[in-house]
C-alpha positions as CSV (number, residue, x, y, z in Angstrom):
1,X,-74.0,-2.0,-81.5
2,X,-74.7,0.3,-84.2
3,X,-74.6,3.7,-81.8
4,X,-70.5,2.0,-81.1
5,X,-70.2,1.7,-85.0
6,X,-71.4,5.2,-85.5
7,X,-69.0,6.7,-82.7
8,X,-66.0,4.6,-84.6
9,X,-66.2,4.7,-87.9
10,X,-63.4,7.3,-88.3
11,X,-60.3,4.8,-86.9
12,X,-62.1,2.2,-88.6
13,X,-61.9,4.4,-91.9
14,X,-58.0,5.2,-90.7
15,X,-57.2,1.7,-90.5
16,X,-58.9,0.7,-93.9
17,X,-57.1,3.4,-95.7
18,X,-53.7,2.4,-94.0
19,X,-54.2,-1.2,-95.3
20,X,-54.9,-0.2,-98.7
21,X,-51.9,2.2,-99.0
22,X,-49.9,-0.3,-97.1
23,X,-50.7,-3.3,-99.6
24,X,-50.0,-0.8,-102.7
25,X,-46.8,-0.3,-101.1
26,X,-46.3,-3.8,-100.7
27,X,-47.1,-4.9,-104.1
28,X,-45.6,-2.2,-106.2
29,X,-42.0,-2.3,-103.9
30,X,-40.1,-4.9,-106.0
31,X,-39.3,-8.0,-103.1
32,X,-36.6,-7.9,-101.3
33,X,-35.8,-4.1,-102.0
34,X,-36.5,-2.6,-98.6
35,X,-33.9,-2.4,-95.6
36,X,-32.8,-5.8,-94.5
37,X,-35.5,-7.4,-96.4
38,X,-33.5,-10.4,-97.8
39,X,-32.2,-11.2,-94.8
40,X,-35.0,-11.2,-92.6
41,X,-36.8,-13.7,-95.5
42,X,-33.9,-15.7,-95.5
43,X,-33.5,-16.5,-91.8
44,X,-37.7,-17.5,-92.3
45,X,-36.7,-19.8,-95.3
46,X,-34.0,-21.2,-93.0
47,X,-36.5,-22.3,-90.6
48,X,-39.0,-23.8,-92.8
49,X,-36.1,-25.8,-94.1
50,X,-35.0,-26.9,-91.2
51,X,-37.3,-27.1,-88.6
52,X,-34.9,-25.0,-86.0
53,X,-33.5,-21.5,-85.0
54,X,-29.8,-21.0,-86.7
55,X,-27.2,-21.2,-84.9
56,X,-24.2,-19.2,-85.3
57,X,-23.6,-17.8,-88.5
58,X,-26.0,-20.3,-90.3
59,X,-28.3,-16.6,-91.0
60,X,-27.3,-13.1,-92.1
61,X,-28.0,-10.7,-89.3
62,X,-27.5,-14.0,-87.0
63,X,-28.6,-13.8,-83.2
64,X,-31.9,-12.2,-83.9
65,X,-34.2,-13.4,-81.8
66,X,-36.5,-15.4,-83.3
67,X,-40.4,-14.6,-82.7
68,X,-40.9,-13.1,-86.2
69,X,-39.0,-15.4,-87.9
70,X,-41.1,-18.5,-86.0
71,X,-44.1,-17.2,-87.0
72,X,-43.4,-16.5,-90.5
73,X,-42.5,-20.1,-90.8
74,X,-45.3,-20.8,-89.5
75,X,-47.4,-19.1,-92.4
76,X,-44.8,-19.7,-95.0
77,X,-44.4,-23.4,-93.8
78,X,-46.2,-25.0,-96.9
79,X,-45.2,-22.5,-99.1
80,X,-41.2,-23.3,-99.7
81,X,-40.5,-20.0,-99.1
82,X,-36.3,-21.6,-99.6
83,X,-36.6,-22.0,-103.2
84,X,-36.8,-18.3,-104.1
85,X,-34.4,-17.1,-105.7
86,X,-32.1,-14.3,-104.5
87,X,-30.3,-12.8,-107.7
88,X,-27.5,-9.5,-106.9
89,X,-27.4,-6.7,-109.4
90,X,-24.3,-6.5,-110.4
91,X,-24.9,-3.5,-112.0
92,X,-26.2,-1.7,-109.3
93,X,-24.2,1.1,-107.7
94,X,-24.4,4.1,-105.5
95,X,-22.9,6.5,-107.6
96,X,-25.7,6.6,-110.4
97,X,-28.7,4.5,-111.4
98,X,-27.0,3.4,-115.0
99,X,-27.3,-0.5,-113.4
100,X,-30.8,0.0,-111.9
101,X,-31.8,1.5,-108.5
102,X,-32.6,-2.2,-108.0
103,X,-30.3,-4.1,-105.5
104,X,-31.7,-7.2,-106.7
105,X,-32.8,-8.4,-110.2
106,X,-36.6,-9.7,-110.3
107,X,-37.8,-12.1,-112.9
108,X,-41.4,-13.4,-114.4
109,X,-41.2,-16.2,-111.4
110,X,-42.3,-12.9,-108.7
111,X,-44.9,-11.4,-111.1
112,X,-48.8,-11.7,-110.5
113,X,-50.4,-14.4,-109.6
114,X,-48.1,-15.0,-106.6
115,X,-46.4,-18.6,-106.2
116,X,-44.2,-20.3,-104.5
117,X,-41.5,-18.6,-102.9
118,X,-42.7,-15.2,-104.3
119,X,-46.3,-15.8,-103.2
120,X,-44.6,-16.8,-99.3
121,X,-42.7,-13.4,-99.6
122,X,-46.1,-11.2,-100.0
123,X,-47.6,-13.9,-97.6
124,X,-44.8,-12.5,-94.7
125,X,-45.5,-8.7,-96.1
126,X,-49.2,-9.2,-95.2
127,X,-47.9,-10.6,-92.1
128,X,-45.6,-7.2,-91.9
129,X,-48.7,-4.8,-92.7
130,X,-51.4,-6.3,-90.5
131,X,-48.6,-5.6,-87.8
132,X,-48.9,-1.8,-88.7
133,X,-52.3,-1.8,-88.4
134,X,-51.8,-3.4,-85.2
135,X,-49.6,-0.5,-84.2
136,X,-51.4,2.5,-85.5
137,X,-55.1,1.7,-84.1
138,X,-52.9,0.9,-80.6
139,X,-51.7,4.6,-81.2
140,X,-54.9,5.9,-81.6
141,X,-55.6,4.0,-77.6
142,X,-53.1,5.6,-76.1
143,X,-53.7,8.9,-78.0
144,X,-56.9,8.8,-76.5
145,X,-56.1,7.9,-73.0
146,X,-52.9,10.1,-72.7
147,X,-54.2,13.1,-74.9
148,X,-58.2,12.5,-73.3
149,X,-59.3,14.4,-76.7
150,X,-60.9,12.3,-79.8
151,X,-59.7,14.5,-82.6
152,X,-56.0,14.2,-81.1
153,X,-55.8,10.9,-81.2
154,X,-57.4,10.8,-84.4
155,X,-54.8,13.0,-86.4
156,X,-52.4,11.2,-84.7
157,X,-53.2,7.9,-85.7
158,X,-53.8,9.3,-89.2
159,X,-50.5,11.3,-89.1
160,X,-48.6,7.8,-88.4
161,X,-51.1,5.7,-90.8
162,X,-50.4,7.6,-93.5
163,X,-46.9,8.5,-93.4
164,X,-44.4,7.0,-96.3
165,X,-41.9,6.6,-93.7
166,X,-43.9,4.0,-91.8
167,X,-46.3,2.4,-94.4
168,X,-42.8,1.9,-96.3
169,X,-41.6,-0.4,-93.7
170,X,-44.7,-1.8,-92.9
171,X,-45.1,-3.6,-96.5
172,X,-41.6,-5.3,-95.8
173,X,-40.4,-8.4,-94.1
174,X,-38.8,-7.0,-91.3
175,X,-38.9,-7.8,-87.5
176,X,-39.1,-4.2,-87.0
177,X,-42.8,-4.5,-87.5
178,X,-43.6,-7.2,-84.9
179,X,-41.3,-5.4,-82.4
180,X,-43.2,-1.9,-83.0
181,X,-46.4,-3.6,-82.6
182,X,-45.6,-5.2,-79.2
183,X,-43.3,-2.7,-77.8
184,X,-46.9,-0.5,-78.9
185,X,-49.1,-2.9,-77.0
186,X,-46.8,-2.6,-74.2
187,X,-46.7,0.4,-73.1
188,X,-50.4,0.3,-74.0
189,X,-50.7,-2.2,-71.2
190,X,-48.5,-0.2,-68.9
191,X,-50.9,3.1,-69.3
192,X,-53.6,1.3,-68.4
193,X,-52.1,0.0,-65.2
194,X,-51.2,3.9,-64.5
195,X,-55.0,4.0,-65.1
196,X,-56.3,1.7,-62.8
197,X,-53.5,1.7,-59.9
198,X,-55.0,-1.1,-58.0
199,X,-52.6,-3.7,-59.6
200,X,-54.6,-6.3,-60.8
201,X,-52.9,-9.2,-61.2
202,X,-53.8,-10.2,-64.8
203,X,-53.0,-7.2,-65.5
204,X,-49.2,-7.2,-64.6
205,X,-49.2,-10.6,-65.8
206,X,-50.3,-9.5,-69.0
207,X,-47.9,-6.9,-69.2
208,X,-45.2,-8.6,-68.4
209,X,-45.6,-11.2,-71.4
210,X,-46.4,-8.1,-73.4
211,X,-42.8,-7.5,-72.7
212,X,-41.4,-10.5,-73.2
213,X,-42.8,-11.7,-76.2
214,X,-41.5,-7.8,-77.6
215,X,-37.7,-8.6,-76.2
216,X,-38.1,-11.7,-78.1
217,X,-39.4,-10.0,-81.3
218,X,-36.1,-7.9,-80.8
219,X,-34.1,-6.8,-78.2
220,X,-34.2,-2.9,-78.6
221,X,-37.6,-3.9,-77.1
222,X,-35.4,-4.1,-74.0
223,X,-35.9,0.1,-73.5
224,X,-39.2,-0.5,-72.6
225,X,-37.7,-1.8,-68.8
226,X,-37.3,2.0,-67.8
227,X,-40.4,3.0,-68.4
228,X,-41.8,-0.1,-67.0
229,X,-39.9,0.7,-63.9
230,X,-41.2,4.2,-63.7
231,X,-45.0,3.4,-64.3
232,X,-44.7,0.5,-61.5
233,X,-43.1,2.9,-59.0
234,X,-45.6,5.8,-59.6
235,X,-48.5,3.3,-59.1
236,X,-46.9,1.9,-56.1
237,X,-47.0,5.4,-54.4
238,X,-50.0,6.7,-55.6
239,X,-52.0,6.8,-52.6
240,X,-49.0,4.7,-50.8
241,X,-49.6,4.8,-46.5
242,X,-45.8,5.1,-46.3
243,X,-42.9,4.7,-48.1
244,X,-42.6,1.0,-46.9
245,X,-46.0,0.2,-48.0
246,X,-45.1,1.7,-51.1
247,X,-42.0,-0.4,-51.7
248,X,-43.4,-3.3,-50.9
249,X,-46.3,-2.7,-53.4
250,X,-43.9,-2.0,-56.2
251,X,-41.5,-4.9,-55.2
252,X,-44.4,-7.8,-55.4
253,X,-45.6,-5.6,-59.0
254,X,-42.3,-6.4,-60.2
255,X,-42.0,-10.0,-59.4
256,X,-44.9,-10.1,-61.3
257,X,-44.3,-8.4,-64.3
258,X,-40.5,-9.8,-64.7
259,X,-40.9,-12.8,-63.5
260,X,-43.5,-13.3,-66.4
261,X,-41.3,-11.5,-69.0
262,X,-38.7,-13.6,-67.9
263,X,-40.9,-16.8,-68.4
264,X,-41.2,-15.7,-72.1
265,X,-38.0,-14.5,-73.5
266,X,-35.4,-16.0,-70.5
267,X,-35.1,-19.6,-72.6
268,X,-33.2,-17.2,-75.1
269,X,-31.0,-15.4,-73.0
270,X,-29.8,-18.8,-71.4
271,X,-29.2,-20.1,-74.7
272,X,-27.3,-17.2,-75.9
273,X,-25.5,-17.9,-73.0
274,X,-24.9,-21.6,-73.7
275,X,-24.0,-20.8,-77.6
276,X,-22.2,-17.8,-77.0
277,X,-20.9,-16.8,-74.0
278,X,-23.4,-14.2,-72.8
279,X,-27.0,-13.5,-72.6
280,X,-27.7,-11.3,-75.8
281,X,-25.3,-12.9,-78.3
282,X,-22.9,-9.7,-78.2
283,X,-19.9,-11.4,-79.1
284,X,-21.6,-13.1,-82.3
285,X,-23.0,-10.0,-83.0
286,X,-19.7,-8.3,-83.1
287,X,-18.3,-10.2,-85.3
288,X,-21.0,-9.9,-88.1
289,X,-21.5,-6.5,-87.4
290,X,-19.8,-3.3,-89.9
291,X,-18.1,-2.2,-86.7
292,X,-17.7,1.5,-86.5
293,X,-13.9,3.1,-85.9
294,X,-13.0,5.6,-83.6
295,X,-15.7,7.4,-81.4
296,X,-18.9,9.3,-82.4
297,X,-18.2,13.0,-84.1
298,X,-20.3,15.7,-84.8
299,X,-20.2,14.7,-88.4
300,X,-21.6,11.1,-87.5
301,X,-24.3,13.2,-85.2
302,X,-25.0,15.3,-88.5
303,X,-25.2,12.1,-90.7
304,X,-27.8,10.2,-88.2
305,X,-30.0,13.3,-87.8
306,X,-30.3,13.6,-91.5
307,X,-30.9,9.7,-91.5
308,X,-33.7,9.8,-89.0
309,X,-35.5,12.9,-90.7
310,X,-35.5,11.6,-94.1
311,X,-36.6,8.1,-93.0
312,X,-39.0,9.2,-90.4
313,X,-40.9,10.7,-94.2
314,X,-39.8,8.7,-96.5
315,X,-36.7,6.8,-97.6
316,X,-36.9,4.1,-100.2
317,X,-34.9,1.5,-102.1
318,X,-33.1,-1.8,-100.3
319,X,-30.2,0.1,-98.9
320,X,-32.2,3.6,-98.2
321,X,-31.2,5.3,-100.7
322,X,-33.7,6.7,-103.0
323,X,-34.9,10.0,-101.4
324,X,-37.9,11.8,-101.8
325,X,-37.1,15.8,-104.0
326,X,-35.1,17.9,-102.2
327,X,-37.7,20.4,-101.8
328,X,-40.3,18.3,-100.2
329,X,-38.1,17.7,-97.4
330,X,-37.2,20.8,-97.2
331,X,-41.2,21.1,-96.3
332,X,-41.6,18.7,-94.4
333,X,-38.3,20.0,-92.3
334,X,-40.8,22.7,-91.8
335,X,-43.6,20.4,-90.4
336,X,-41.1,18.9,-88.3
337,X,-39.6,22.2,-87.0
338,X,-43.0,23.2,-86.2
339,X,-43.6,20.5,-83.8
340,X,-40.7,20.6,-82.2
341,X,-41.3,24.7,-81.1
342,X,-44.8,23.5,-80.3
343,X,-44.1,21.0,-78.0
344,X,-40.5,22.6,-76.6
345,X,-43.7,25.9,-75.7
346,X,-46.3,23.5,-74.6
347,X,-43.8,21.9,-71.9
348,X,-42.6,25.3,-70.8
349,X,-46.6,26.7,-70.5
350,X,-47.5,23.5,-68.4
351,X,-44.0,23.2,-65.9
352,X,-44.8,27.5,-65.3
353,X,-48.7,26.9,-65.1
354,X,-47.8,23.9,-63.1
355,X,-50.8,21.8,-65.1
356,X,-51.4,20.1,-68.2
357,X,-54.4,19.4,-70.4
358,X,-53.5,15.8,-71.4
359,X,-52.8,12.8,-69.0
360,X,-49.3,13.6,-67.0
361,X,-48.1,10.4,-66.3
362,X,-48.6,9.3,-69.5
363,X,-46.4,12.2,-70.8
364,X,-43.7,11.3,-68.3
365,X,-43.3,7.9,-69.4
366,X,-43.5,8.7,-73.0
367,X,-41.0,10.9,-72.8
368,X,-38.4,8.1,-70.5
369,X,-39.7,5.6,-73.4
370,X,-38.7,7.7,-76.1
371,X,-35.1,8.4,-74.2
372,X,-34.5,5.2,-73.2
373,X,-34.5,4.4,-76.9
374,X,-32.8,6.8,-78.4
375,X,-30.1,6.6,-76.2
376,X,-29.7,2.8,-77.0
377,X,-29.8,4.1,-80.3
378,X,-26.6,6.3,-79.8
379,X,-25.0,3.8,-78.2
380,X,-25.7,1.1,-81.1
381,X,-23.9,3.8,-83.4
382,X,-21.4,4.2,-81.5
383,X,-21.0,0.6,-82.2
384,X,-21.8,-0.3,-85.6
385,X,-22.5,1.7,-89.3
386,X,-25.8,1.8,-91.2
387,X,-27.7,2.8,-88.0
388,X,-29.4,6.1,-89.7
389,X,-32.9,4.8,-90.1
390,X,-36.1,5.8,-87.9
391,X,-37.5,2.3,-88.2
392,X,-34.9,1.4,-85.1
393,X,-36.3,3.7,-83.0
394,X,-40.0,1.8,-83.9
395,X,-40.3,-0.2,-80.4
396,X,-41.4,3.6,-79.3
397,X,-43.4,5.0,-82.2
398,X,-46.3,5.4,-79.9
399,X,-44.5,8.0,-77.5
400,X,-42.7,9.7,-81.0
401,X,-45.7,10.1,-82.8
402,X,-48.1,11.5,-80.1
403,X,-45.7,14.0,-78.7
404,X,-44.5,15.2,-82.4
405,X,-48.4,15.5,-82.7
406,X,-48.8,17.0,-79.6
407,X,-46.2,19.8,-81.0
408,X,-48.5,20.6,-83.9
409,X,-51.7,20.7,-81.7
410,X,-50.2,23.3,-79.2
411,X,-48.8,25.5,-82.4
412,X,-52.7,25.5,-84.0
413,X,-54.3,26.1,-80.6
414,X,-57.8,25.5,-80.6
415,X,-58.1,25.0,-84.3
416,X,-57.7,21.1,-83.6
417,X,-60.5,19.5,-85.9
418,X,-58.6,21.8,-89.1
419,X,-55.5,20.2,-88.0
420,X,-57.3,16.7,-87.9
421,X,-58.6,17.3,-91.5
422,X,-55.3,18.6,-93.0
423,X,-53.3,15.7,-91.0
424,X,-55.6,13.4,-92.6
425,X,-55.6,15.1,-96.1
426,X,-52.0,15.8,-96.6
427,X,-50.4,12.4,-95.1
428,X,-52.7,10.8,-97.3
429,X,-51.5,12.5,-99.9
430,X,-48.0,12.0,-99.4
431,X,-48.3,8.5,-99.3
432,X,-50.2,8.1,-102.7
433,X,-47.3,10.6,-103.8
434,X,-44.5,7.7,-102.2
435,X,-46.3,4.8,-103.5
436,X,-46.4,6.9,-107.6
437,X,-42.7,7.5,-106.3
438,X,-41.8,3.9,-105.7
439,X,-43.6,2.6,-109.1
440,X,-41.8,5.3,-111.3
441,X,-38.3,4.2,-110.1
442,X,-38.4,0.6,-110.8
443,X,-39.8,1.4,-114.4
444,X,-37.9,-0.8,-116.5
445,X,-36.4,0.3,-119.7
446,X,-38.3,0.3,-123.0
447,X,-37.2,-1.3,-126.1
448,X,-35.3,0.8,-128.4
449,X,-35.9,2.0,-132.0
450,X,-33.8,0.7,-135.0
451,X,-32.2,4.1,-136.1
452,X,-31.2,4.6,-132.3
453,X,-28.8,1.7,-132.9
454,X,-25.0,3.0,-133.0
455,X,-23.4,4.3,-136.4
456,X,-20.9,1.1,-135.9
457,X,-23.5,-1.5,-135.7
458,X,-22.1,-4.8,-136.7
459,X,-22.7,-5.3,-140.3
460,X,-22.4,-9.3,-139.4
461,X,-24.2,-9.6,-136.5
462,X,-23.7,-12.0,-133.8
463,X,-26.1,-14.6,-132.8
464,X,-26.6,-16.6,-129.6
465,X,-28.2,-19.5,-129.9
466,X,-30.8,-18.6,-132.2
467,X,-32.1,-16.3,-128.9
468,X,-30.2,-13.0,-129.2
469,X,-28.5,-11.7,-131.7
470,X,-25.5,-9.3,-130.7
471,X,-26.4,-6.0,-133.3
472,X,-23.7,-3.8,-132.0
473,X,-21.5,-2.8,-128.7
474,X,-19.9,0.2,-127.4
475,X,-16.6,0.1,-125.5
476,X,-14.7,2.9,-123.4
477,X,-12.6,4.4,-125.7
478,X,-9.9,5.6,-122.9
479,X,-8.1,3.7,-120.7
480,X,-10.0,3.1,-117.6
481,X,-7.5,3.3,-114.1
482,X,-8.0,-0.1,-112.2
483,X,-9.7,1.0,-109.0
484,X,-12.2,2.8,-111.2
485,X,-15.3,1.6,-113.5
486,X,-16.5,2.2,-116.8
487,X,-19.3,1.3,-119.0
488,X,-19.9,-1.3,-121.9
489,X,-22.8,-0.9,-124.0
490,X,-24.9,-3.8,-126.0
491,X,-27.5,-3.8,-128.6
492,X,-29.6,-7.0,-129.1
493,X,-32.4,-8.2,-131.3
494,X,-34.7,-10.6,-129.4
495,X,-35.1,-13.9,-131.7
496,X,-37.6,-15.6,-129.7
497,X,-39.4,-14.8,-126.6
498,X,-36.6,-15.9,-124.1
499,X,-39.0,-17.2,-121.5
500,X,-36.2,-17.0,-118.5
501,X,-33.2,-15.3,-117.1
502,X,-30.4,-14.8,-119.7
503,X,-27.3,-13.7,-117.8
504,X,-23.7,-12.9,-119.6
505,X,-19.9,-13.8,-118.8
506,X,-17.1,-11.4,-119.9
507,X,-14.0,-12.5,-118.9
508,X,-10.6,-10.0,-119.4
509,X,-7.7,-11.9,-120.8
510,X,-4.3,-10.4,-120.9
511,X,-2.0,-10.3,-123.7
512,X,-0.3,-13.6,-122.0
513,X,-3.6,-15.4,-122.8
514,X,-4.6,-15.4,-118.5
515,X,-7.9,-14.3,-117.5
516,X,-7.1,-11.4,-115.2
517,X,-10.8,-10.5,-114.2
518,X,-14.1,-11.0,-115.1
519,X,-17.9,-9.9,-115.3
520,X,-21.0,-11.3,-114.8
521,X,-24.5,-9.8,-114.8
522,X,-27.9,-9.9,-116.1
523,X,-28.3,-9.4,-120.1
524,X,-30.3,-7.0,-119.3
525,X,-27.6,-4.5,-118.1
526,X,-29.4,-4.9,-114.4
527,X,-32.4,-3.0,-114.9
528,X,-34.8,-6.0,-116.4
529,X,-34.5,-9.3,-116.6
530,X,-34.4,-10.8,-120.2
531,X,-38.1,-13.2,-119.6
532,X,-39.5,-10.1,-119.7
533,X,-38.0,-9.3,-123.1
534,X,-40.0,-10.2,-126.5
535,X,-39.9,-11.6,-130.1
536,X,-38.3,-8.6,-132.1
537,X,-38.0,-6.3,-129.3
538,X,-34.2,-4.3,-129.8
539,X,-33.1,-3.6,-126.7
540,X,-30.2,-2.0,-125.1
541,X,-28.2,-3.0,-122.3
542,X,-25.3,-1.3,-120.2
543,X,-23.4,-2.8,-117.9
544,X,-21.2,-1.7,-115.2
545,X,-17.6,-2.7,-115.5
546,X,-15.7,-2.1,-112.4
547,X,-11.9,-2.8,-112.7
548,X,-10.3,-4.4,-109.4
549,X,-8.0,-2.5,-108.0
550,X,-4.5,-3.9,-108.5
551,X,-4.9,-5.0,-112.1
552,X,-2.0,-4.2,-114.2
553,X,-2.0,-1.6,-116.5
554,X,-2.1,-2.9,-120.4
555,X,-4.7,-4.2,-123.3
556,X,-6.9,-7.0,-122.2
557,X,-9.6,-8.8,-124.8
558,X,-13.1,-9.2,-124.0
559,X,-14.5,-12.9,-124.4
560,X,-17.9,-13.1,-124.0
561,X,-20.8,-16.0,-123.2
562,X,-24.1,-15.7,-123.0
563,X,-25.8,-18.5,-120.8
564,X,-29.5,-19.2,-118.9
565,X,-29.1,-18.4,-115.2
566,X,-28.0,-21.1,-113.2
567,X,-26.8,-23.4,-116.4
568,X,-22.8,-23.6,-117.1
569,X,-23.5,-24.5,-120.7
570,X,-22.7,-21.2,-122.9
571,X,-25.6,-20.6,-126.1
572,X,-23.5,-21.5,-129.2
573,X,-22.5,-18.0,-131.0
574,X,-22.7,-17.8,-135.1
575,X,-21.5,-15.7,-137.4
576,X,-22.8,-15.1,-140.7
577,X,-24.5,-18.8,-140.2
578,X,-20.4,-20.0,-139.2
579,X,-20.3,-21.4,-135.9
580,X,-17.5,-19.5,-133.3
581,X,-14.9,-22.1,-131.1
582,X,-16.0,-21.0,-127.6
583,X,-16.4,-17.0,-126.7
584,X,-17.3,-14.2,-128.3
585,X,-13.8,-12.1,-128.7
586,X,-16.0,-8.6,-128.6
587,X,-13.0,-6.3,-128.5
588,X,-10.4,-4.9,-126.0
589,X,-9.8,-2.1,-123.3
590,X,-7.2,-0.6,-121.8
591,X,-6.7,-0.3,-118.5
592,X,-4.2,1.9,-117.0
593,X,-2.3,2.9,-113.8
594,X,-4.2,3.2,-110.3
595,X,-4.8,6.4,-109.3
């Protein structure tokens, strides 16, 4: 026992270190801002609320299956995961981070110690990360059976453990995590059947609810059928009398394999079917789905190769969209390049030389795996926007991990253990680097000194109920086009320690006393909720006013409220200790033609 310990430690040490990076990840990423996040813990909150799947559109991204989601409920169960509050930045936009990179706005009720629905969202992130280390020490397996060298399936289990891209996703509620892990296991399963080509019959047993329970973690899973397929027929022949013999071996393999896969995952299909007209729920699908226009151009090719790179590193935020400097990409376009020769010359040496130094089969089918996937992947494109993310090609990480690591292995040549060390060293590295990234982005704002307040500072300020007290405001000062957006800027003195969510209501009148559009949004200006805000703290809020396209050009008064989120009763607004009738009148704009 303690020789195996000895002979281990070093994926034991991999692992540890990918659960503590994982867990910082997951703990410093404010919830809900990772891909998809929200509604993958939503359709878990629907569960535990109800006790059943959704139906229909009862879910965003409705017509997932539903493994992940079942289990989460099952940890989250007792933990009202449907009482946590999803609050929209309003603030936030693409075009600059004025509002926040936030999507969401976060309040004291998520802060440490965990409870309630925050505590069942970290609950379902552990869930998410324990998943990753499911997948990378599974990596490390087939590393070792496909690559038949220790130190290569070392840095490649490091390589993957320790990337940004991956430890990212794996410190989020996302089905993309259970579907990696048991697409992983998988084709785990199918390698060792390529290993032992006597067929046991546990064995294809096994593998086929391996791939069942991964079609009903997601269906992308489903690109594991090819390889399956190819593994079954190579064992079937290997050593085959005939070719009859050998049909009839891979025939009865099959039956095995699909006919348990089918026992798993075929209750879904048929009540797809029954809901919605066909097996996978396309038709629902459809009509949730961004649907893409027009066929695939070289432009939308450009756009999801640049996707996959920079997510395959490291691409953060809830919609993707805070990237790692310029420059580092530009490096690690470098890295990547440098696998890509390396394997591209390693395949040419071993089809001329007619041999290979790792496992053959086990090549082959990573390399069907890893097309079956990506052509689904096209295809999906093809379909529907917002596909340009590496975490959808997951169900094969095992087969796009070992082979990019294969590349680097074949460009150092027989300097493997240096490549293990600076694997190890630098991924590491660059994780700490996106985790320092991640907790610099969501710093919020600090308060302001008094001489930083605007030369037209109210000399009679404004106060809201005996909370905030309004010490100035900036408005545009040219007409803003409707369409387009501008920004209004607010200065308040903090009366008392607000102690929860503060949100504001500006409402545009026209000159015919109509209210023509409105805003609403945190006090905060969207980049930190007011609870978080302190006795005699000045602080400074800007918030994003977008003007609807349409509006008619002219002069339009400002009336403002200020209220506690989810109350419809305004704070009272004084004057100079004389109470105001109903809103704050804070001045006009103009808007003007659409561009």
């Amino acid at each position: 026992m303690q020789h195996r310990l000895g002979a281990n430690w070093r994926p034991l040490l991999i692992t540890g270190v990918f659960l503590v990076l994982a867990v910082s990840y997951s703990v410093v990423n404010p919830l809900g801002e990772a891909p998809d996040e929200v509604s993958h813990f939503t359709h878990v909150a629907f569960i535990v609320k109800n006790g059943r799947l959704a139906i229909g559109k009862e879910v965003a991204g409705p017509n997932q299956p539903p493994l992940y989601y079942a289990l989460g409920a099952i940890l989250t169960s007792r933990l009202e995961p449907q009482k946590f509050q999803v609050k929209a930045n309003s603030d936030f936009s693409f075009q600059d981070d004025e509002g926040g990179v936030n999507l969401l706005m976060h309040t004291r009720a998520e802060a440490f110690p965990y409870r309630n629905g925050a505590l069942a969202f970290h609950v379902l992130r552990l869930f998410s990360v324990i998943l990753g280390a499911g997948t990378v020490s599974l990596i490390y397996a087939i590393g070792k059976m496909s690559f038949r060298r220790e130190s290569l399936a070392l840095g490649a289990m490091a390589f993957w453990g320790f990337n940004p891209g991956f430890l990212f996703t794996s410190s989020a509620v996302s089905n993309d995590n259970l579907v990696a892990f048991l697409s992983t296991l998988t084709f785990y399963l199918l390698l060792r059947v390529l290993q032992f080509p006597g067929f046991s019959t546990a064995g294809l047993v096994l593998l086929g609810t391996s791939l069942g329970l991964a079609v009903l973690a997601k269906v992308s899973a489903l690109a594991l059928v090819p390889p399956v397929l190819c593994g079954l027929l190579w064992v079937s022949f290997y050593k085959a009398r005939n070719t009859v013999h050998g049909l009839g071996k891979f025939a009865s393999a099959s039956i095995l394999v699909f006919g348990a896969s089918i026992a798993v995952v075929g209750w879904w299909f048929a009540r797809n079917q029954v809901l919605y007209g066909d097996p996978l729920g396309w038709r629902l699908i459809l009509q949730v789905s961004d649907l893409r226009k027009g066929p695939l151009s070289l432009n939308d090719y450009a756009w999801l190769l640049r996707g996959l790179f920079q997510t395959y590193w490291g691409r953060f935020g809830g919609a993707a969209h805070l990237l790692l400097p310029g420059l580092l990409y530009l490096a690690l376009g470098l890295v990547t390049l440098a696998a890509i020769v390396g394997l591209l010359s390693a395949a040419y040496r071993w089809a001329r030389e007619k041999s290979a130094p790792y496992w053959g089969p086990a090549l082959a089918l990573m390399a069907v795996f890893l097309g079956a996937v990506s052509i689904s992947l096209v295809k999906w494109t093809a379909t529907v926007l917002g596909t340009d993310q590496t975490r959808l090609l997951y169900p094969a990480a095992a087969p796009m991990v070992l082979l990019f690591y294969a590349g680097l292995a074949e460009i150092f040549g027989g300097r493997q253990n240096r490549l293990e060390l600076f694997t190890g060293i630098g991924m590491a590295s660059l994780a700490v680097y996106g985790v320092l990234y991640v907790v610099s982005v969501y710093l919020p704002p600090k308060p302001i000194a008094p001489q930083q307040l605007p030369a037209n500072a109210l000399g009679r300020p404004v106060t809201f109920g005996q909370m905030f007290q309004l010490r100035a405001y900036e408005l545009p000062a040219e007409p803003i086009p409707a369409g387009q957006y501008a920004f209004i800027t607010t200065y308040w003195q903090v009366l008392q320690d607000p102690g929860t969510d503060y949100w504001v209501t500006m409402d545009f009148v026209d000159q015919s006393g109509r209210e023509a559009f409105s805003k609403v949004g945190s006090l905060g200006g969207g980049q930190q909720t007011t609870d978080y805000w302190k006795i005699g703290e000045l602080r400074r809020a800007r918030y994003r006013l977008a003007i609807p396209p349409g509006v008619s050009p002219g002069v339009y008064t400002i009336k403002a409220q200020v209220y506690a989120f989810g109350r419809s009763v305004a704070l009272p607004a004084t004057q100079g200790g004389d109470a105001m009738a109903g809103a704050l009148e804070l001045g006009k704009i103009a808007v003007a033609r659409e561009n």
